[in-house]
PAZAPA-4460 file (N, C-alpha, C; in steps of 0.05 Angstrom, whole numbers, plus 32768, in hexadecimal, padded with zeros to 4 digits):
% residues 297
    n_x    n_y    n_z   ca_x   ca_y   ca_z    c_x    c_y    c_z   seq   type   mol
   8303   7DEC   81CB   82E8   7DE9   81D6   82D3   7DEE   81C0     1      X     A
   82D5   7E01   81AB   82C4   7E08   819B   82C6   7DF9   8188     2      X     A
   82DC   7DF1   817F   82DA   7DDB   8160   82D0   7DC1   8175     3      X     A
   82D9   7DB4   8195   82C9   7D9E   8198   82A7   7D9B   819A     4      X     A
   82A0   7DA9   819C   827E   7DB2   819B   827C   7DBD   8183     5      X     A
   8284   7DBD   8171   827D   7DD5   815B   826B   7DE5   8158     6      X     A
   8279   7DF6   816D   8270   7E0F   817C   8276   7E25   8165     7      X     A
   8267   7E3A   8162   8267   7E4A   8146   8260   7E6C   8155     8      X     A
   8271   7E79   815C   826A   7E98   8160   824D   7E9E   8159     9      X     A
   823E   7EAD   8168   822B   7EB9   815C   822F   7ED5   8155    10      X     A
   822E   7ED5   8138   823C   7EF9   812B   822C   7F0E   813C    11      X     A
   8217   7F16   813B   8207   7F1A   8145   820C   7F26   8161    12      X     A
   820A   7F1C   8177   820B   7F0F   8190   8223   7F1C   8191    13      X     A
   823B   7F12   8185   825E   7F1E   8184   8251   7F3E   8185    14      X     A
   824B   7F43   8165   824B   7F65   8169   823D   7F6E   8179    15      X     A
   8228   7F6D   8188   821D   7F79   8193   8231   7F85   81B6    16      X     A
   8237   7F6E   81B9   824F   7F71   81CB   8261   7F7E   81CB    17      X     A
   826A   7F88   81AF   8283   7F95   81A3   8275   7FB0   8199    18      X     A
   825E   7FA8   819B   8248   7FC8   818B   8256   7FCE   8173    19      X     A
   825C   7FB8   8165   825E   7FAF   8148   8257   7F94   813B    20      X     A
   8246   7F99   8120   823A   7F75   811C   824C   7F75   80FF    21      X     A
   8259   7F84   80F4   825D   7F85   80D4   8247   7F80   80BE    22      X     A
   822D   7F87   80CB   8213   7F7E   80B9   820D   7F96   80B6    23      X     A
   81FF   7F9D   809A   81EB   7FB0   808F   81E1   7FA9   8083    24      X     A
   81BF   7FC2   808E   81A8   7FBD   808B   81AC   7FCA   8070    25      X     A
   819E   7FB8   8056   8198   7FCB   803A   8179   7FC5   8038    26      X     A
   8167   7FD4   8037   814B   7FDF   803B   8146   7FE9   8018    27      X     A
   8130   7FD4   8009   812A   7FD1   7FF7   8110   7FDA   7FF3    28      X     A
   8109   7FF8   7FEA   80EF   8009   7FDB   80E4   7FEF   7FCC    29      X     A
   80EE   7FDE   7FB7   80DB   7FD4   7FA9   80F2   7FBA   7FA7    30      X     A
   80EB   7FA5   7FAE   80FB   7F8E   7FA1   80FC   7F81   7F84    31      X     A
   80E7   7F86   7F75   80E4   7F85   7F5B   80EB   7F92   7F43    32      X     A
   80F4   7FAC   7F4D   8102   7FBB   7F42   811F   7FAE   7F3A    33      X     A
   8123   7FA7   7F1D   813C   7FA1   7F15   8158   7FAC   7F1E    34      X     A
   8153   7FCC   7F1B   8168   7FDE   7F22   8174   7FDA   7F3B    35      X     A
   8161   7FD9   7F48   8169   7FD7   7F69   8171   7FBE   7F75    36      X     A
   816A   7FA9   7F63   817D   7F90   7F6B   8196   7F8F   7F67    37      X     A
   819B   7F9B   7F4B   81B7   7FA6   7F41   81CC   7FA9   7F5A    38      X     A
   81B6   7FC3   7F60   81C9   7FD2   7F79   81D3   7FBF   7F8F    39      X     A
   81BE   7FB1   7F92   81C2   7FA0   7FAF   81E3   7F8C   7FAA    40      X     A
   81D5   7F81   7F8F   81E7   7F6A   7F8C   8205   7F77   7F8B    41      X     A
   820C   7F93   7F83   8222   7FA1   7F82   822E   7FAB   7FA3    42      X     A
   8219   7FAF   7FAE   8217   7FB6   7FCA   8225   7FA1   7FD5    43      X     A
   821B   7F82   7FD3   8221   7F71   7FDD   8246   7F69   7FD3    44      X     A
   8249   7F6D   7FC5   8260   7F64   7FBC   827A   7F79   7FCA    45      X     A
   8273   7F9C   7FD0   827B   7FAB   7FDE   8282   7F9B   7FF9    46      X     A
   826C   7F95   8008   826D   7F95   801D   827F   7F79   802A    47      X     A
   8276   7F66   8018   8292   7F4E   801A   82A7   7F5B   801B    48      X     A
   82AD   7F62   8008   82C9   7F71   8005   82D7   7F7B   801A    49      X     A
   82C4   7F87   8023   82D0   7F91   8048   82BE   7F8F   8062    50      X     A
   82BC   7F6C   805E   82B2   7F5F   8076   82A0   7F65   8080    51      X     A
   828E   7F6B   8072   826C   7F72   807C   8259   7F5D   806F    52      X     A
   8249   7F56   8075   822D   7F4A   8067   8211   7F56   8060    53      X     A
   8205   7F59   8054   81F1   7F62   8058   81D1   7F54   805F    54      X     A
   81BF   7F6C   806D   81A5   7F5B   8070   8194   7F6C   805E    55      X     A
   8186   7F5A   804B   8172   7F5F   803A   8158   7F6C   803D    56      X     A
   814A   7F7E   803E   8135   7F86   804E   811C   7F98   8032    57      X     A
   8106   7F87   802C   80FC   7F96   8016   80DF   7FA4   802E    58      X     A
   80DB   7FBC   8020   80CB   7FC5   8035   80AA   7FC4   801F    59      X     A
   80AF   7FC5   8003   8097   7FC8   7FF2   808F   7FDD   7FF4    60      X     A
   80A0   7FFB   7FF8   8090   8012   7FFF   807A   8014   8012    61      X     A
   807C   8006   802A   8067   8003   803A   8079   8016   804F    62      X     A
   806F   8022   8060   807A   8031   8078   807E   802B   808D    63      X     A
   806C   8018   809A   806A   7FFF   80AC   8083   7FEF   80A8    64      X     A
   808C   7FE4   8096   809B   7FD2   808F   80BB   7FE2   8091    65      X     A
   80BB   7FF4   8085   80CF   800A   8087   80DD   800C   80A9    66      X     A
   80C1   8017   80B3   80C6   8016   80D7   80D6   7FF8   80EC    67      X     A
   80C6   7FEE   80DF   80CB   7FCD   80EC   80E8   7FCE   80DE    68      X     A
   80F1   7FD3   80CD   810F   7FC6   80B8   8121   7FE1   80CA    69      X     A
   8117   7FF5   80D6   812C   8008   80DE   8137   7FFE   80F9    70      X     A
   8123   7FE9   810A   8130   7FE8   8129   8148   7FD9   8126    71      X     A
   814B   7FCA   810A   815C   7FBA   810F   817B   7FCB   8111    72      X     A
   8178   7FE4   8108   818A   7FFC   8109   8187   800D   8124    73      X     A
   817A   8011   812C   8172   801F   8147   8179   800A   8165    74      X     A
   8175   7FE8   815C   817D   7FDD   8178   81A0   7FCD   8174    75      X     A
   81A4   7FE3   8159   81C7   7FCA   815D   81D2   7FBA   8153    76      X     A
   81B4   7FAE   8148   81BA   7F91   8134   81D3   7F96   8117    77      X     A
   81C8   7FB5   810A   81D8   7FB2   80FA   81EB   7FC4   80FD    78      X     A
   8209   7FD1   80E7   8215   7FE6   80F8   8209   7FFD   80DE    79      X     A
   81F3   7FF7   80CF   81E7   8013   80C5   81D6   8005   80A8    80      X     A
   81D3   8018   8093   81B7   8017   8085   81B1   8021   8074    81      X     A
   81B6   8010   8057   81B9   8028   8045   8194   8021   8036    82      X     A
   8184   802F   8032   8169   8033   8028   8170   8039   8005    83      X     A
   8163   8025   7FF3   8162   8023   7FDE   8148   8035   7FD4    84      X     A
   813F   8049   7FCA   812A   804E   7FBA   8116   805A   7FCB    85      X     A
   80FE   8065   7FC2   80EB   8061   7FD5   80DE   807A   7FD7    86      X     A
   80C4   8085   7FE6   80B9   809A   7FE7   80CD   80B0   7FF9    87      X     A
   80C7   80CA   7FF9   80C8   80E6   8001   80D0   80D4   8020    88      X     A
   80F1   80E2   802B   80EF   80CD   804D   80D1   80E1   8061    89      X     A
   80D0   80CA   8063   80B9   80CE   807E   80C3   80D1   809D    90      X     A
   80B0   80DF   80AC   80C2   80DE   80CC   80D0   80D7   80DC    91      X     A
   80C3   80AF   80D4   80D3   80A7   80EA   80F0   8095   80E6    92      X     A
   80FE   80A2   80BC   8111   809D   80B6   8122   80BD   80BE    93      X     A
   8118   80C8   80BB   811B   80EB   80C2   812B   80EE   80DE    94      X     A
   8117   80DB   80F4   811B   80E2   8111   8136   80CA   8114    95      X     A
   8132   80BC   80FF   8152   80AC   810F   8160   80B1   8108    96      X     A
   8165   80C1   80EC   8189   80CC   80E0   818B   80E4   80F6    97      X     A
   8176   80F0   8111   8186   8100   8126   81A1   80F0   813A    98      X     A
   8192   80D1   8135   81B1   80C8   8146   81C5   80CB   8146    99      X     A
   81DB   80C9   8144   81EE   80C4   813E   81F1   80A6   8135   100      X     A
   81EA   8092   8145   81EE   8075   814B   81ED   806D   812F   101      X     A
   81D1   8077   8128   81C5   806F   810B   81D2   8075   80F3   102      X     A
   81E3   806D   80E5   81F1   8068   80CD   81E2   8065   80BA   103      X     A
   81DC   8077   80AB   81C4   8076   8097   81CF   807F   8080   104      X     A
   81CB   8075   8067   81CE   807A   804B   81B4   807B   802E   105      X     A
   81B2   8096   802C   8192   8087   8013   81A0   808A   7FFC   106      X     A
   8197   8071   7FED   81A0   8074   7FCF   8183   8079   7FC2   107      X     A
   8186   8088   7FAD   816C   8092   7F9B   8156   8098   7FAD   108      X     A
   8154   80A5   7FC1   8144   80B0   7FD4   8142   80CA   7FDA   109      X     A
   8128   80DE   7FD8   812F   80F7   7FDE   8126   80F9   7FFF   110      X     A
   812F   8114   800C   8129   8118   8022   8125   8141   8023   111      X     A
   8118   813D   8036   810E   8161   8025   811C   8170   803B   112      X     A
   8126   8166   804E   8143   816D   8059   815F   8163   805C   113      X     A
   8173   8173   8061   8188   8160   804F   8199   8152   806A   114      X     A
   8194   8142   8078   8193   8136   808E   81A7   811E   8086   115      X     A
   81A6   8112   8073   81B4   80F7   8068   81C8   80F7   8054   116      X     A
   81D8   80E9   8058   81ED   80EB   8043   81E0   80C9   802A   117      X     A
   81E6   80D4   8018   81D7   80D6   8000   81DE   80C5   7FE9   118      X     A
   81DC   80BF   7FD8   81E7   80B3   7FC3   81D2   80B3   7FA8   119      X     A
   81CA   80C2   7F93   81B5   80C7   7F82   81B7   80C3   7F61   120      X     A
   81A5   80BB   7F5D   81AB   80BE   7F39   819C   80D0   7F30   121      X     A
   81A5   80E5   7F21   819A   80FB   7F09   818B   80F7   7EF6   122      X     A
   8179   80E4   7F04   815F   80DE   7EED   8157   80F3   7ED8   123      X     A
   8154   810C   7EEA   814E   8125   7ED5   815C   812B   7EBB   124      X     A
   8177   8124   7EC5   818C   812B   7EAF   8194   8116   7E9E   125      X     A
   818C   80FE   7EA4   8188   80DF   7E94   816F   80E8   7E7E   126      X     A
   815E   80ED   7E85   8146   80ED   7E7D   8144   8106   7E64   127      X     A
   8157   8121   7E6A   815F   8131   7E5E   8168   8124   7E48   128      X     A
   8181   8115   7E47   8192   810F   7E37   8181   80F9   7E25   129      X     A
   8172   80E8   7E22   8162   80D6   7E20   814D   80E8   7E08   130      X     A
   813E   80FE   7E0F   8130   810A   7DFA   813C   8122   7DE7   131      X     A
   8159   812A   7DED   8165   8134   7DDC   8172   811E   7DC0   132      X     A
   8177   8103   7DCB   817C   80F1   7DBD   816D   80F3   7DA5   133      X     A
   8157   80E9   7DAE   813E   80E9   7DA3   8135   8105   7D8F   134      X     A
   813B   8114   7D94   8137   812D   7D84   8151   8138   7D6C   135      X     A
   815D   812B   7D7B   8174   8128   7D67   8175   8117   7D50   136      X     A
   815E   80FB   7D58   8161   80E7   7D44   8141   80F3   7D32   137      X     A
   8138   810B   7D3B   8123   8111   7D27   810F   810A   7D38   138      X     A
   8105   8103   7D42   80ED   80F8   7D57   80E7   810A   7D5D   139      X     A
   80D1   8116   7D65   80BE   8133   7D67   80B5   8130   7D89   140      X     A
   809F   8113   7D75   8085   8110   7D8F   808C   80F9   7D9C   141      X     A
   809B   8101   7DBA   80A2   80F0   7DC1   8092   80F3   7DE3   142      X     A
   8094   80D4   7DE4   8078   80D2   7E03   8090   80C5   7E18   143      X     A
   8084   80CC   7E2C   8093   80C4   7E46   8080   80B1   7E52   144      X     A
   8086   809E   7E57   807B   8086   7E5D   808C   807F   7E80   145      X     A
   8082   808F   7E95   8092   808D   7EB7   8077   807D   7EC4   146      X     A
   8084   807F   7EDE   807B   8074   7EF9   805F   8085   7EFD   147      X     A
   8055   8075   7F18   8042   808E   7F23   8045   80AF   7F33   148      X     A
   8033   80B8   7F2F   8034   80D4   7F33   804B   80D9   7F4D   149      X     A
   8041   80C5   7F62   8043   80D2   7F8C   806A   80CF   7F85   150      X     A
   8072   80BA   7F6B   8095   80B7   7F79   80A1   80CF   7F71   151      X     A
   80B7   80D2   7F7C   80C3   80E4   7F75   80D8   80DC   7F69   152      X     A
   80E2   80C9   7F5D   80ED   80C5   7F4A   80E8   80D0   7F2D   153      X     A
   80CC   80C0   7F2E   80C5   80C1   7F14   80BA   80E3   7F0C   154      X     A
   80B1   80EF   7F1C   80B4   8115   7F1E   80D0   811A   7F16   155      X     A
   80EC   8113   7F1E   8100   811B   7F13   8105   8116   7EEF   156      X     A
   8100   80FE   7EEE   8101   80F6   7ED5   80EB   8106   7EC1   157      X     A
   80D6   810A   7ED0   80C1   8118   7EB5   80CA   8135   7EB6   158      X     A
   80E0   8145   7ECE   80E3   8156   7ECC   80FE   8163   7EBD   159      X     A
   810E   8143   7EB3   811B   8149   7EA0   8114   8143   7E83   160      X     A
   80FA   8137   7E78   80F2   813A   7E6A   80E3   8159   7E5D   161      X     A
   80D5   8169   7E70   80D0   817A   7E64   80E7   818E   7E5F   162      X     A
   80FF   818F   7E78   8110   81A0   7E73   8118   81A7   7E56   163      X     A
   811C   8188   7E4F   812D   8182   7E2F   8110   818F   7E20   164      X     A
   8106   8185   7E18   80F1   818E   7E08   80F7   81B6   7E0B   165      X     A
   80ED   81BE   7E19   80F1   81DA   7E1A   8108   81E0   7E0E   166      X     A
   8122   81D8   7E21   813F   81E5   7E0F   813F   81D9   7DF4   167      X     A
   8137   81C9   7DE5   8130   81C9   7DD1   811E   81D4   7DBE   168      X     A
   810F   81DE   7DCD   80F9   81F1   7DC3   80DB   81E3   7DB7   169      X     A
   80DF   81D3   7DC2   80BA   81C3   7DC0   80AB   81C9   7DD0   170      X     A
   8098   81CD   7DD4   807D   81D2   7DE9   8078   81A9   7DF6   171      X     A
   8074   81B1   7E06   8074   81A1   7E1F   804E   8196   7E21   172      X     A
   8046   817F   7E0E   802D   8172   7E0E   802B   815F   7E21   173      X     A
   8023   8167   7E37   8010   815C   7E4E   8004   813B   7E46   174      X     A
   7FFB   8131   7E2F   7FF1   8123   7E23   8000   810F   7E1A   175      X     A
   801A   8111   7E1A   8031   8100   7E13   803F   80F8   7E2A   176      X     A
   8034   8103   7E3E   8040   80F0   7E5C   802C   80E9   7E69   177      X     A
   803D   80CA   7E74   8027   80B1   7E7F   8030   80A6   7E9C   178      X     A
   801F   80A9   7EA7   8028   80A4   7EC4   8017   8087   7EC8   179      X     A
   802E   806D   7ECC   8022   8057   7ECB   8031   8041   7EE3   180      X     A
   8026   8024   7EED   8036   8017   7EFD   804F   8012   7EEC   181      X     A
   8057   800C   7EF9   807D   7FFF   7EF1   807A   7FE3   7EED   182      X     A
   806A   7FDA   7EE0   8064   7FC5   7ED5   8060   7FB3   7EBB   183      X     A
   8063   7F9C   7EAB   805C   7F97   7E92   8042   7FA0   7E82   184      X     A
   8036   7F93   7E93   8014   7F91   7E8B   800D   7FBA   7E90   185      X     A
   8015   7FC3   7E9B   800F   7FEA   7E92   801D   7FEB   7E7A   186      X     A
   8032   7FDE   7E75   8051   7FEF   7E64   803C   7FDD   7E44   187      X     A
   802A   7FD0   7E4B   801B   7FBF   7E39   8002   7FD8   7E2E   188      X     A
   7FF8   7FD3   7E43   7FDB   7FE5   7E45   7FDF   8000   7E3F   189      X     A
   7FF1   800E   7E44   7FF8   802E   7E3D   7FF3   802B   7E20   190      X     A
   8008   8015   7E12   800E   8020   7DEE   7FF5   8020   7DF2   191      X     A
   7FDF   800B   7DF1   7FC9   8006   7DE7   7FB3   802A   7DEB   192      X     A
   7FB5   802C   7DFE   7FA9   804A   7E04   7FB9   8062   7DF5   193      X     A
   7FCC   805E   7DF2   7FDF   8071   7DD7   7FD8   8074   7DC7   194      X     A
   7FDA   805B   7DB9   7FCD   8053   7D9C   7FB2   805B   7D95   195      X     A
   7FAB   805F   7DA8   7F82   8066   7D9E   7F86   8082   7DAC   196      X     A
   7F9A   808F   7DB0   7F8F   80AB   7DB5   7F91   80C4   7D99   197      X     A
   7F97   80DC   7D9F   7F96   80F2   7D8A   7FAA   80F5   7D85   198      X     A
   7FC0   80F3   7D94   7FE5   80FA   7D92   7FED   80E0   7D8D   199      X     A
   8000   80D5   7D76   8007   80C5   7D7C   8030   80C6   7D7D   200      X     A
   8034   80BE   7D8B   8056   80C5   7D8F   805F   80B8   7D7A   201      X     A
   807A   80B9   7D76   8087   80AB   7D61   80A7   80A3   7D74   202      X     A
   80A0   80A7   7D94   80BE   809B   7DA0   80AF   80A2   7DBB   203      X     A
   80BA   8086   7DCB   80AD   8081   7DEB   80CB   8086   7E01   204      X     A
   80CB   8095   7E16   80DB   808A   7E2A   80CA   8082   7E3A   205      X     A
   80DB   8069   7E3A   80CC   8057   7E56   80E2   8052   7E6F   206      X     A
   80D0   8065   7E84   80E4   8069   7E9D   80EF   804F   7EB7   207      X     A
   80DA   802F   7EAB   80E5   801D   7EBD   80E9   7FFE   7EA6   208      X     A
   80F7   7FF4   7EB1   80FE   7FD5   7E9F   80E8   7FC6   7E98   209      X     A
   80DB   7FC2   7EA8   80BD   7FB6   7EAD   80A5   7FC8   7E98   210      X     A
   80A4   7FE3   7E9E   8094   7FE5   7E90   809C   7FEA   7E66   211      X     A
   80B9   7FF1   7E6E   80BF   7FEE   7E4B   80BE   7FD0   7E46   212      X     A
   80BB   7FC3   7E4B   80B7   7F98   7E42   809B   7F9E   7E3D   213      X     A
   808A   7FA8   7E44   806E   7FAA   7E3E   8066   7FB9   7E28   214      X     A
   8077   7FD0   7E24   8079   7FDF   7E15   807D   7FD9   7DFA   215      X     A
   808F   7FC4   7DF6   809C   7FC0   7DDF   8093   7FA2   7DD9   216      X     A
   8083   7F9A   7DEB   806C   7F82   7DE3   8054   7F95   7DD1   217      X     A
   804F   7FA5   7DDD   8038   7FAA   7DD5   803A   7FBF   7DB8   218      X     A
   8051   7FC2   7DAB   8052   7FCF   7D9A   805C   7FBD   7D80   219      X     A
   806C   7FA7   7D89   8061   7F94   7D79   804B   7F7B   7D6C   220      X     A
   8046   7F81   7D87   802A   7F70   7D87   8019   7F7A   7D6E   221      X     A
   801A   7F99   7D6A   800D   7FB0   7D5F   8011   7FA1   7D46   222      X     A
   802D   7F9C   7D46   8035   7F99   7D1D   8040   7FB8   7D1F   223      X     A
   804D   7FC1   7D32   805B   7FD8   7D35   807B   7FD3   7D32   224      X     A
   808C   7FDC   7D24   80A9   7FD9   7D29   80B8   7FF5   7D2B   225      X     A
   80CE   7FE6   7D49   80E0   7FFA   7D51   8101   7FF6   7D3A   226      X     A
   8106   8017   7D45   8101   8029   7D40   80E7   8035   7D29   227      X     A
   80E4   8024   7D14   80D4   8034   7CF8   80BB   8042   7CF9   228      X     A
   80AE   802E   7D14   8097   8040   7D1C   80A1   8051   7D32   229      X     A
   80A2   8047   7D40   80AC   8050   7D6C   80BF   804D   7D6D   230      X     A
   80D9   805A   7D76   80F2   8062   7D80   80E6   805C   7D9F   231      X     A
   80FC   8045   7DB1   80F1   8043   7DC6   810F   8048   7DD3   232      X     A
   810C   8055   7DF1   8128   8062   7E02   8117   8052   7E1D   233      X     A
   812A   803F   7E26   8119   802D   7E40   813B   803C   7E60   234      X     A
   812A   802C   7E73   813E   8037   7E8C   8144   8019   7E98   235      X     A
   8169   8018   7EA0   8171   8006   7EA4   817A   7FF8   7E8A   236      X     A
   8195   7FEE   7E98   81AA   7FD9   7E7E   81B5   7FC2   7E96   237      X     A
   8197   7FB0   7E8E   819F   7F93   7EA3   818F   7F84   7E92   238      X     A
   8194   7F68   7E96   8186   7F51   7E86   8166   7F4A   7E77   239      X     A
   8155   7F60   7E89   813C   7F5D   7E7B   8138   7F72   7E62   240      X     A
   814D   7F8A   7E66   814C   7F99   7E51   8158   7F92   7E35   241      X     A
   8170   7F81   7E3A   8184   7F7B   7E2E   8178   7F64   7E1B   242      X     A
   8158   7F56   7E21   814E   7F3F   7E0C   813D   7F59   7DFF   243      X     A
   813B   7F67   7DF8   812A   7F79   7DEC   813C   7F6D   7DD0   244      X     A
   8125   7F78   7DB7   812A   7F72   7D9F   8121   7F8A   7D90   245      X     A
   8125   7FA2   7D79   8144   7FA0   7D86   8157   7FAB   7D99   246      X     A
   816D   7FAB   7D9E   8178   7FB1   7DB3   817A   7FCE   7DBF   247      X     A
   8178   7FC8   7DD4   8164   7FE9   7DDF   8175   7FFD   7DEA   248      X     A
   8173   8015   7DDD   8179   802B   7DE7   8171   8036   7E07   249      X     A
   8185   802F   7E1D   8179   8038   7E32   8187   804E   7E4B   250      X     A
   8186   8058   7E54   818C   806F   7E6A   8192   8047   7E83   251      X     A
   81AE   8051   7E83   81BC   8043   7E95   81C5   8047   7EB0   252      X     A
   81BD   803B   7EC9   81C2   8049   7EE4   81DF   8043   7EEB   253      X     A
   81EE   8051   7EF9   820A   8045   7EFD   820F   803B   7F0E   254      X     A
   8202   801F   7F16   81FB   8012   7F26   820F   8004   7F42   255      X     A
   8228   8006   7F33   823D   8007   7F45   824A   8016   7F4D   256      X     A
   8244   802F   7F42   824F   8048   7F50   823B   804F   7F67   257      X     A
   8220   804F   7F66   8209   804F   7F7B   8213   8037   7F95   258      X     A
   8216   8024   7F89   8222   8010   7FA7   8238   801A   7FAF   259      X     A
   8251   8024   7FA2   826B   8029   7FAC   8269   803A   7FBF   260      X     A
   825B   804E   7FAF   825A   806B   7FCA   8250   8068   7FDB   261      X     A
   8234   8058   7FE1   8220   805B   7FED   822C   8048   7FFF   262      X     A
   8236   8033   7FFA   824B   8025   8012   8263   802F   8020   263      X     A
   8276   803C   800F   8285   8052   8014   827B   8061   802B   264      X     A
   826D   8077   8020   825E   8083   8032   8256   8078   804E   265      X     A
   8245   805F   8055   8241   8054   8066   8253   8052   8079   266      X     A
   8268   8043   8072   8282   8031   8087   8290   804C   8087   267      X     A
   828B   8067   807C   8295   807E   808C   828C   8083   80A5   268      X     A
   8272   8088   809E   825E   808E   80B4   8262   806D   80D0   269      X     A
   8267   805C   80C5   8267   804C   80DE   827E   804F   80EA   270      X     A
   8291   8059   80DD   82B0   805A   80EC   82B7   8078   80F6   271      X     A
   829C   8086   80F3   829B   80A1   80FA   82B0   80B0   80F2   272      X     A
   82B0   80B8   80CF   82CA   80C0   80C0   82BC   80CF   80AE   273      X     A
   82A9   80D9   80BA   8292   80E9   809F   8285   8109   80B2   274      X     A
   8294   811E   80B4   8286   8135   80C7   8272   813A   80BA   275      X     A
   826C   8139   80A7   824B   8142   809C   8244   8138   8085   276      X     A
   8228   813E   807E   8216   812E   806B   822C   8131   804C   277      X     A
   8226   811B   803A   8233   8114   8024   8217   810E   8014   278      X     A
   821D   811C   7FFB   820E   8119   7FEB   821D   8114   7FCB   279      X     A
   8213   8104   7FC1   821C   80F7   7FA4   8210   80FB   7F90   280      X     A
   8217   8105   7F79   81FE   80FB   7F67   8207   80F1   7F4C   281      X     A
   8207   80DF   7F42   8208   80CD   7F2E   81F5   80DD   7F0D   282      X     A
   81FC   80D6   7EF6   81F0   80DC   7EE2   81EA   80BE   7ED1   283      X     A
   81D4   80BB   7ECD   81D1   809C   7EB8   81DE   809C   7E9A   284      X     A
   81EC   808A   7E98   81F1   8090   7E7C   81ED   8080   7E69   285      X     A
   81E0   8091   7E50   81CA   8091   7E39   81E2   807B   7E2B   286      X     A
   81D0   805B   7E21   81DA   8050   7E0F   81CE   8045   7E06   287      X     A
   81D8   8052   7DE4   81C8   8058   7DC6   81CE   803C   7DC1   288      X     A
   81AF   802D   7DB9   81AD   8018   7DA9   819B   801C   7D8A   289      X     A
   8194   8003   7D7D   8186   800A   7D68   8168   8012   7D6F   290      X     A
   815D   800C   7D87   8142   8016   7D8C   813A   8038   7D85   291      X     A
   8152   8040   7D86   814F   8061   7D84   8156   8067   7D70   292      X     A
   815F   805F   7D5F   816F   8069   7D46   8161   8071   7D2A   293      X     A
   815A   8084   7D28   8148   808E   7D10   8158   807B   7CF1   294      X     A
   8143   8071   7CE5   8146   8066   7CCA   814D   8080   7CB8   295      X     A
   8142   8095   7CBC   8141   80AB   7CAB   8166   80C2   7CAE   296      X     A
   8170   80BA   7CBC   8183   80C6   7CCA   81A4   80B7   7CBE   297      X     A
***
């Protein structure tokens, strides 16, 4: 009867009936973000693997959007939800990991209670490792070039920048960190405000892909060359970093270990095989190109 009509199940429709769809919701902080496509596309390849599909959901850091992308977890549609990135969780992600129903996973997300099982990268300790490099290759005055102030990402990362600095024994200049968009045209506009100030660095970490491409426009643009003038340390090892010239020293996310668990994790929680919160945490790992490499050394 079904092949003479070519009649086609509705997946959908099936699980809801079965109060299973094999769909998950993945909820995207920023779609532009290189890193986090990574994840998805790794995510996605997980979830084939063992008969799931996923639904794509970018929220743009909007909260509204966040809300609307949760019912699809709250009425059934999917069998749970893993949240990519994104601000401090707010209430009404808060009030649905009380369900049970709700199958929830955050990757690179903090929560200021520990309510969710987890999956995180050690920005702090990336970021650590990143200006010891740097101090090792002789570099003194080195500037941190992150995100804006409100994420808390980018707080982890400037908070392993000063760490290093201290256990190294440098005093910690206020004046060498830049809180800017995650974008070309800032990662452009910063050098330029660098360059005309009183400090000038002699080595940049730049904490997003986007804004080190701007970065390293704008320091050649200068008639500046890396390493001889600027030692540059960028975040992420995916295709926009990888046309850098020359080849860039960067703090690498482990991008498939973040999908594995964080899916892992999940299809625990939906098969109810997880008694309490799981937490992960991942370390980035630092890989040394010629961008960092002292001539003098």
């Amino acid at each position: 009867m079904q092949k003479k009509h070519n009649y086609r199940p509705n997946q959908l429709a099936r699980g809801l009936a079965a109060n299973k769809t094999n769909m998950i919701a993945v909820i995207l902080s920023e779609m532009d973000s290189p890193g986090n496509i990574e994840i998805v596309k790794s995510l996605e390849k997980a979830a084939e693997k063992n008969g799931y599909q996923i639904i794509l959901c970018n929220t743009n850091n909007q909260t509204e959007k966040e809300k609307s992308y949760l019912t699809l977890l709250e009425s059934n549609q999917v069998d749970g939800a893993i949240f990519i990135g994104g601000k401090l969780v707010e209430g009404h992600l808060l009030r649905a990991s009380f369900s049970p129903e709700n199958n929830i996973v955050l990757v690179n997300r903090l929560a200021e209670e520990n309510f969710f099982t987890s999956v995180l990268t050690d920005y702090s300790q990336g970021v650590y490792k990143a200006v010891g490099h740097l101090l090792d290759q002789g570099f003194e005055n080195i500037a941190l070039v992150g995100g804006e102030d409100y994420n808390l990402i980018e707080e982890e990362k400037s908070a392993g920048y000063k760490a290093a600095l201290i256990d190294h024994g440098y005093q910690i200049n206020e004046d060498l960190i830049f809180s800017i968009k995650a974008d070309r045209k800032s990662g452009y506009n910063v050098f330029l405000e660098i360059i005309e100030g009183d400090i000038i660095p002699d080595a940049f970490i730049s904490t997003s892909e986007l804004t080190t491409i701007g970065l390293v426009e704008a320091i050649k643009m200068g008639g500046y060359f890396i390493p001889d003038d600027f030692a540059v340390v960028g975040y992420g090892d995916n295709i926009l970093t990888s046309v850098i010239d020359p080849p860039l020293t960067v703090l690498s996310e482990p991008v498939d270990a973040l999908a594995d668990y964080s899916f892992n994790f999940l299809l625990k929680l939906i098969n109810k095989k997880m008694k309490d919160q799981q937490i992960k945490v991942l370390t980035p790992e630092l890989i040394i190109r010629e961008s960092s490499i002292s001539k003098y050394n």
